[in-house]
PDB file of N, CA, C and O in Angstrom:
ATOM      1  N   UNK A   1     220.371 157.268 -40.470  1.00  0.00           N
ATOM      2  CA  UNK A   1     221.041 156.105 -39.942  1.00  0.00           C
ATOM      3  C   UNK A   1     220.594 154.873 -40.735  1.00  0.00           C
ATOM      4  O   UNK A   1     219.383 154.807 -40.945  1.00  0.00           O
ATOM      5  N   UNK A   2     221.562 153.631 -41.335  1.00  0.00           N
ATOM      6  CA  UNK A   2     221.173 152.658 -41.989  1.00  0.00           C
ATOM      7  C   UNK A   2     220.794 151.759 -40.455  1.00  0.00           C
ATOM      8  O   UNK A   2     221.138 151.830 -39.275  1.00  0.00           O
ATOM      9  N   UNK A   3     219.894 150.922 -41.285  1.00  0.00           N
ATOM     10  CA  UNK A   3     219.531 149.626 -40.209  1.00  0.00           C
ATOM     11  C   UNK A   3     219.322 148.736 -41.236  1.00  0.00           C
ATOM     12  O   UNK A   3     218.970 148.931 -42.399  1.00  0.00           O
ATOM     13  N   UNK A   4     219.655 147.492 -40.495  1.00  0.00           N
ATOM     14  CA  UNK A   4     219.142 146.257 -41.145  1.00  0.00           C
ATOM     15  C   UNK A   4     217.708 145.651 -40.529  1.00  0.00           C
ATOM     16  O   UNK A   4     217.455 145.537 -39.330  1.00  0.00           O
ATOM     17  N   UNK A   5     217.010 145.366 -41.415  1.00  0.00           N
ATOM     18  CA  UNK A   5     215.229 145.279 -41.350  1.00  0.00           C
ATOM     19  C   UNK A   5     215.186 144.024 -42.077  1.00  0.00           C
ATOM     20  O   UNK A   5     215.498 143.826 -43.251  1.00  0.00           O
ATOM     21  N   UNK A   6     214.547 142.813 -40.795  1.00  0.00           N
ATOM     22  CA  UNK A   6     214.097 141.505 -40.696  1.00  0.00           C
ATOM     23  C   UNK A   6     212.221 141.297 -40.588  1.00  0.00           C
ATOM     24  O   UNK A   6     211.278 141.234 -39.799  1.00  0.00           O
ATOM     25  N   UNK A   7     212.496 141.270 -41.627  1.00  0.00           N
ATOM     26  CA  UNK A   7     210.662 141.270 -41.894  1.00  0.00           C
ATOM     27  C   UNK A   7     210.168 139.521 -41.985  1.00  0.00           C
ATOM     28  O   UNK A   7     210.732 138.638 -42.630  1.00  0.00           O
ATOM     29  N   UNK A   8     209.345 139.440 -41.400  1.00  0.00           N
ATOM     30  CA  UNK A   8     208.316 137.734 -41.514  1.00  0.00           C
ATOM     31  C   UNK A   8     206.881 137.909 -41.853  1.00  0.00           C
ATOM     32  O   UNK A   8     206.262 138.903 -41.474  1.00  0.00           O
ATOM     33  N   UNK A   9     206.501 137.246 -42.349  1.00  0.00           N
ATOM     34  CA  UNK A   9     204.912 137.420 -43.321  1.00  0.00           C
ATOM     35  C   UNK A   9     204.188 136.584 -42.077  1.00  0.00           C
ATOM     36  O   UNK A   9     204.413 135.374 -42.032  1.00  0.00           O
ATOM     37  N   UNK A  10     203.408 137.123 -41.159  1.00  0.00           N
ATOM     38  CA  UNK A  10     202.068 136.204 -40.228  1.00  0.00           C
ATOM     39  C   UNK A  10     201.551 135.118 -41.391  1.00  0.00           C
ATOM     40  O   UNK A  10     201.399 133.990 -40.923  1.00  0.00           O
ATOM     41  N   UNK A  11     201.304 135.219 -42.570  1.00  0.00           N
ATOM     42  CA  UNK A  11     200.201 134.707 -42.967  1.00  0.00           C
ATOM     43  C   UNK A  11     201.390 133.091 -43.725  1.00  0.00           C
ATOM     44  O   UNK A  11     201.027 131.922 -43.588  1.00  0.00           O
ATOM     45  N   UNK A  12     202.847 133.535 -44.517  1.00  0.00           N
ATOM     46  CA  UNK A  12     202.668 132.457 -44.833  1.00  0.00           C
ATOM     47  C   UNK A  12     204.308 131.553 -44.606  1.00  0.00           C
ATOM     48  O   UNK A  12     204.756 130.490 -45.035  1.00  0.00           O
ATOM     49  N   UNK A  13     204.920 132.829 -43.547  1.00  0.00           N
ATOM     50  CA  UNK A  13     206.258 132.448 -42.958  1.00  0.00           C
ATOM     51  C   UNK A  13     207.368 133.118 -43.520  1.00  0.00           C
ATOM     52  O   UNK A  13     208.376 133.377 -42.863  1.00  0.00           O
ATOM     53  N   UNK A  14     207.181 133.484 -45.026  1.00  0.00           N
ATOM     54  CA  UNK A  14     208.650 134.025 -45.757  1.00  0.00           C
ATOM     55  C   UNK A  14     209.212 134.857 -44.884  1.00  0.00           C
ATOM     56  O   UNK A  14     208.638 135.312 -43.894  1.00  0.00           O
ATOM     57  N   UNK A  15     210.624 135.140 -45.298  1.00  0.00           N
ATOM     58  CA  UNK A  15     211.607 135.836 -44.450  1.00  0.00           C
ATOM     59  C   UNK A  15     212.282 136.695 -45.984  1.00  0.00           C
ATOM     60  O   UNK A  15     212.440 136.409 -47.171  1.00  0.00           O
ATOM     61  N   UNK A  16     212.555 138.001 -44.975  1.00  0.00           N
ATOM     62  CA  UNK A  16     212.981 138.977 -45.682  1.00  0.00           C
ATOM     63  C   UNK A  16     213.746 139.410 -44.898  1.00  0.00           C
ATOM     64  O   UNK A  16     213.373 139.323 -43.728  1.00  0.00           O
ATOM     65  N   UNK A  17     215.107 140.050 -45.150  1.00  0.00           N
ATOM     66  CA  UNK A  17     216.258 140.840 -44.700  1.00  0.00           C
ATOM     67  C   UNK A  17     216.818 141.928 -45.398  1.00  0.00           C
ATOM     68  O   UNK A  17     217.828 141.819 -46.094  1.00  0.00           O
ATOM     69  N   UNK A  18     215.993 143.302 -45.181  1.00  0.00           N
ATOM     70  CA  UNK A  18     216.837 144.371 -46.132  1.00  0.00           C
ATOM     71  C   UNK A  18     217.241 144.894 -45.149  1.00  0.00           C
ATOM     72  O   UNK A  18     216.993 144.652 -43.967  1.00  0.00           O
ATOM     73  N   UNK A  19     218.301 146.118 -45.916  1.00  0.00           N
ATOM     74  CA  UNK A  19     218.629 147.319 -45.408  1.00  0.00           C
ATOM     75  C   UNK A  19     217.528 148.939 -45.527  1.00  0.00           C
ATOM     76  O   UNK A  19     216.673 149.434 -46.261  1.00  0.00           O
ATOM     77  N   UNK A  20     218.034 149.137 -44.681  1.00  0.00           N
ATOM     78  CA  UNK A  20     216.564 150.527 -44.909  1.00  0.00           C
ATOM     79  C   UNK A  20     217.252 151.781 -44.284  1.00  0.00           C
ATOM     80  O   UNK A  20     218.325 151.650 -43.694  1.00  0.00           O
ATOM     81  N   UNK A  21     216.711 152.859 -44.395  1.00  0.00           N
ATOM     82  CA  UNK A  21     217.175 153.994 -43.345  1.00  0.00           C
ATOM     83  C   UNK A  21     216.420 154.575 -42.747  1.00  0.00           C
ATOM     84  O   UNK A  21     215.623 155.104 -43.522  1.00  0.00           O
ATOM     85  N   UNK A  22     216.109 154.888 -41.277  1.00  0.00           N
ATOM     86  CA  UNK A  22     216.101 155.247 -40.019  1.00  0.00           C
ATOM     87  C   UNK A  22     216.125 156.635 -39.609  1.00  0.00           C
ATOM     88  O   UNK A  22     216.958 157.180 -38.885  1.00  0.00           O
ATOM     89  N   UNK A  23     214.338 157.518 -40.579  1.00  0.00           N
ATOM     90  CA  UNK A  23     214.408 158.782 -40.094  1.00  0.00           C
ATOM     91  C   UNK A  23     212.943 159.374 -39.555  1.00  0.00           C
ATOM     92  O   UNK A  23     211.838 159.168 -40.056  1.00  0.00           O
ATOM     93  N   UNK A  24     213.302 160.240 -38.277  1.00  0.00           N
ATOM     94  CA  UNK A  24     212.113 160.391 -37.854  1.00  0.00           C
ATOM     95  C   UNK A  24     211.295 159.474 -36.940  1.00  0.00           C
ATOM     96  O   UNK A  24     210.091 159.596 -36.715  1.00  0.00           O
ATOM     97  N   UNK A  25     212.305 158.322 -36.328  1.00  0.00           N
ATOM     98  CA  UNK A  25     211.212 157.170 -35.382  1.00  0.00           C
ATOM     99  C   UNK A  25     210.895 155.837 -36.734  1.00  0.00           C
ATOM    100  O   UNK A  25     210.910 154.643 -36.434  1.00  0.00           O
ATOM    101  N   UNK A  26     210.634 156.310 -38.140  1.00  0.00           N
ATOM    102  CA  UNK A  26     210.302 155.619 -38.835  1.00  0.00           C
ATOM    103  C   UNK A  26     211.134 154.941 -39.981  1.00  0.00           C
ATOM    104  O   UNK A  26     212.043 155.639 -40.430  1.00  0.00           O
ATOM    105  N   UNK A  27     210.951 153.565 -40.581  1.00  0.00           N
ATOM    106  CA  UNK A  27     212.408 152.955 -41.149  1.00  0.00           C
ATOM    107  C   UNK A  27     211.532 152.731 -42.802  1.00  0.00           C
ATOM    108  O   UNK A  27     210.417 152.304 -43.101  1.00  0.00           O
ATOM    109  N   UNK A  28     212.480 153.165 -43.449  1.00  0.00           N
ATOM    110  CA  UNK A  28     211.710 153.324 -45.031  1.00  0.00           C
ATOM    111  C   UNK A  28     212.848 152.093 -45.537  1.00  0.00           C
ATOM    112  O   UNK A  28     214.064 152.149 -45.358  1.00  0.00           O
ATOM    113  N   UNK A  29     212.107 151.011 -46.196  1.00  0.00           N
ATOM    114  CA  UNK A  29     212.843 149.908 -46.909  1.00  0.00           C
ATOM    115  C   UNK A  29     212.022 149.869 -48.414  1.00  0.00           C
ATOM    116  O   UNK A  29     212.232 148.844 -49.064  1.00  0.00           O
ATOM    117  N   UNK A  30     211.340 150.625 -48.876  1.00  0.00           N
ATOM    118  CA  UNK A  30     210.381 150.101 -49.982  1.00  0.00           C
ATOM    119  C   UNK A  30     210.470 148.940 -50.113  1.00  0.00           C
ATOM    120  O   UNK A  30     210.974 148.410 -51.102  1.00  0.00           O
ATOM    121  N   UNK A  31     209.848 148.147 -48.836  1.00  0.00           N
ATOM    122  CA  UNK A  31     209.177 146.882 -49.037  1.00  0.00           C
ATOM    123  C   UNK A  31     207.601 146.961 -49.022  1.00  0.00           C
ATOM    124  O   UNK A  31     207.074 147.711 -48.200  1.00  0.00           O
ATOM    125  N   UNK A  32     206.704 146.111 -50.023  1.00  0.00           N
ATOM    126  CA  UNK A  32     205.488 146.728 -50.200  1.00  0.00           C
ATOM    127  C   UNK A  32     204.873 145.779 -49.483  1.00  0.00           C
ATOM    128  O   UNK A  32     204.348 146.193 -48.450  1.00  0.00           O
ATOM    129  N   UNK A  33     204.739 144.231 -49.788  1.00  0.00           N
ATOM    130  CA  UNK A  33     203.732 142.902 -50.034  1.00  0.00           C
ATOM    131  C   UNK A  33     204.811 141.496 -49.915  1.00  0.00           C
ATOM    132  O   UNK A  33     205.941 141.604 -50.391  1.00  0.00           O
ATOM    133  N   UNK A  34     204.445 140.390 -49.355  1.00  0.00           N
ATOM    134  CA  UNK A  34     204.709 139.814 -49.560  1.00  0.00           C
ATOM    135  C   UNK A  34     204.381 138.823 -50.470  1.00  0.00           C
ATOM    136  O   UNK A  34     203.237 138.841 -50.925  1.00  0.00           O
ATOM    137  N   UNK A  35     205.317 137.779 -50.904  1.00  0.00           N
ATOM    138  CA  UNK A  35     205.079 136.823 -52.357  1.00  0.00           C
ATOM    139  C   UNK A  35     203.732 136.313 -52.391  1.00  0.00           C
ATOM    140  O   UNK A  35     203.389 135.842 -53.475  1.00  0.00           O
ATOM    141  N   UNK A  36     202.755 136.296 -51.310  1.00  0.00           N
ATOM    142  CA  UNK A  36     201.426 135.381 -50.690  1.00  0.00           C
ATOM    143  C   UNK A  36     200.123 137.143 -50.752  1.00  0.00           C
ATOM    144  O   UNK A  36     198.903 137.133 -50.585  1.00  0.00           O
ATOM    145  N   UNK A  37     200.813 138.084 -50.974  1.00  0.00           N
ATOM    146  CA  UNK A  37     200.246 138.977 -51.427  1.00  0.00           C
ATOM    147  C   UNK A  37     199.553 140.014 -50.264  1.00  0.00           C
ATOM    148  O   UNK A  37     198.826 140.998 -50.396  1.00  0.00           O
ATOM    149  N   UNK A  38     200.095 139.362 -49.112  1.00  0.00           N
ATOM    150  CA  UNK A  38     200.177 140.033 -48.215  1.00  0.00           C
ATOM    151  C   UNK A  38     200.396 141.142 -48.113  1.00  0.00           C
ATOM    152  O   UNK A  38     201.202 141.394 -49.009  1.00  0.00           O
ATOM    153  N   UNK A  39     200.145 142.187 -47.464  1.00  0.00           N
ATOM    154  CA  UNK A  39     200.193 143.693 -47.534  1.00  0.00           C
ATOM    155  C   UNK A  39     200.563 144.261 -45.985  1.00  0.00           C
ATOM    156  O   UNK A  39     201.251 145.278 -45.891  1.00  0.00           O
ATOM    157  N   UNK A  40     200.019 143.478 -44.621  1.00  0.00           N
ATOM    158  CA  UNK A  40     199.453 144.428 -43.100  1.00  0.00           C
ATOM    159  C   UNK A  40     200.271 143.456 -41.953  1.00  0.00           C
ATOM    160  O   UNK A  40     200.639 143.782 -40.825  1.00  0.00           O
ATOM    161  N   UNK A  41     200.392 142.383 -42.525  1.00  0.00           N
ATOM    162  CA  UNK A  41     200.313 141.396 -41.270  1.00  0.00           C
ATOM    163  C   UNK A  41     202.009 140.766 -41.304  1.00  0.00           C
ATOM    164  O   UNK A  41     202.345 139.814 -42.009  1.00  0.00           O
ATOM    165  N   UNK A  42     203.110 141.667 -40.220  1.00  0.00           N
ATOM    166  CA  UNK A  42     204.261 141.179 -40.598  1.00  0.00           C
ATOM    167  C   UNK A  42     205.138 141.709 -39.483  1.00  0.00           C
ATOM    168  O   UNK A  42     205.388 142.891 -39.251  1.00  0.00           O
ATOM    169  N   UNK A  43     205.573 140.613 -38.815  1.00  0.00           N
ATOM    170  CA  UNK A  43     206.685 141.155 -37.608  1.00  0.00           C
ATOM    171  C   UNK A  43     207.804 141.707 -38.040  1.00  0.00           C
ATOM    172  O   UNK A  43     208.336 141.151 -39.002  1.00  0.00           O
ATOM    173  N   UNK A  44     208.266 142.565 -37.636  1.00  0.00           N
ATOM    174  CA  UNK A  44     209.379 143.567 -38.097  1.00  0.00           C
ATOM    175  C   UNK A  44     210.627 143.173 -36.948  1.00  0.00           C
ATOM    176  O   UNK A  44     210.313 142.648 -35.880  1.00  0.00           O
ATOM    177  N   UNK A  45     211.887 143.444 -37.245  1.00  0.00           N
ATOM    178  CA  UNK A  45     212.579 143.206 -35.913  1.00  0.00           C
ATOM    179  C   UNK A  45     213.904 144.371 -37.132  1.00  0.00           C
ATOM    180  O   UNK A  45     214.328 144.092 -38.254  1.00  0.00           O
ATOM    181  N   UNK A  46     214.159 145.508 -36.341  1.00  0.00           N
ATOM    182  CA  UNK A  46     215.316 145.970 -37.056  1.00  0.00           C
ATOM    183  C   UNK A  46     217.004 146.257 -36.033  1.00  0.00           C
ATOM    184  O   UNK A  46     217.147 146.548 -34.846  1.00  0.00           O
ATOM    185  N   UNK A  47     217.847 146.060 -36.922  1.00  0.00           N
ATOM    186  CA  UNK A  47     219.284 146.277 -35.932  1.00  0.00           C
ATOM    187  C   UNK A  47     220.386 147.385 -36.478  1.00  0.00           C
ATOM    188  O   UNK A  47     220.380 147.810 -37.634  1.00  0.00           O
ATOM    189  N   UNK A  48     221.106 147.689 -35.703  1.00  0.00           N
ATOM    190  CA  UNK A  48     221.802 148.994 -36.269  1.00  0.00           C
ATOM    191  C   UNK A  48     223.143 147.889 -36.673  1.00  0.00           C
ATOM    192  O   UNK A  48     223.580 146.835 -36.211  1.00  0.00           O
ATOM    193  N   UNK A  49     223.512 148.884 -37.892  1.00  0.00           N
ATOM    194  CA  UNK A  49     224.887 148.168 -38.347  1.00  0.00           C
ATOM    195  C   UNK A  49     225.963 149.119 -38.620  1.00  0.00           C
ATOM    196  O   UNK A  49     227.069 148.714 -38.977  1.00  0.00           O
TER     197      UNK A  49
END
């Protein structure tokens, strides 16, 4: 299943909006880090499209 995946960085605010797919409970976007080099710390919010 595709979803759209709204990612925010805790540490320095950026916003990210990919698409990803939705297998197993778990959503794979190969998103790694954010631009601030962030790696752990990041609210996720995903929606079906």
């Amino acid at each position: 299943m595709r979803v759209k995946v709204k990612i925010r960085c805790k540490q320095c605010g950026e916003k990210f909006v990919l698409r990803g797919k939705k297998e197993r409970g778990r959503v794979e976007t190969g998103f790694k880090q954010c631009l601030c080099n962030n790696t752990h710390e990041f609210e996720v919010e995903e929606d079906r499209y």
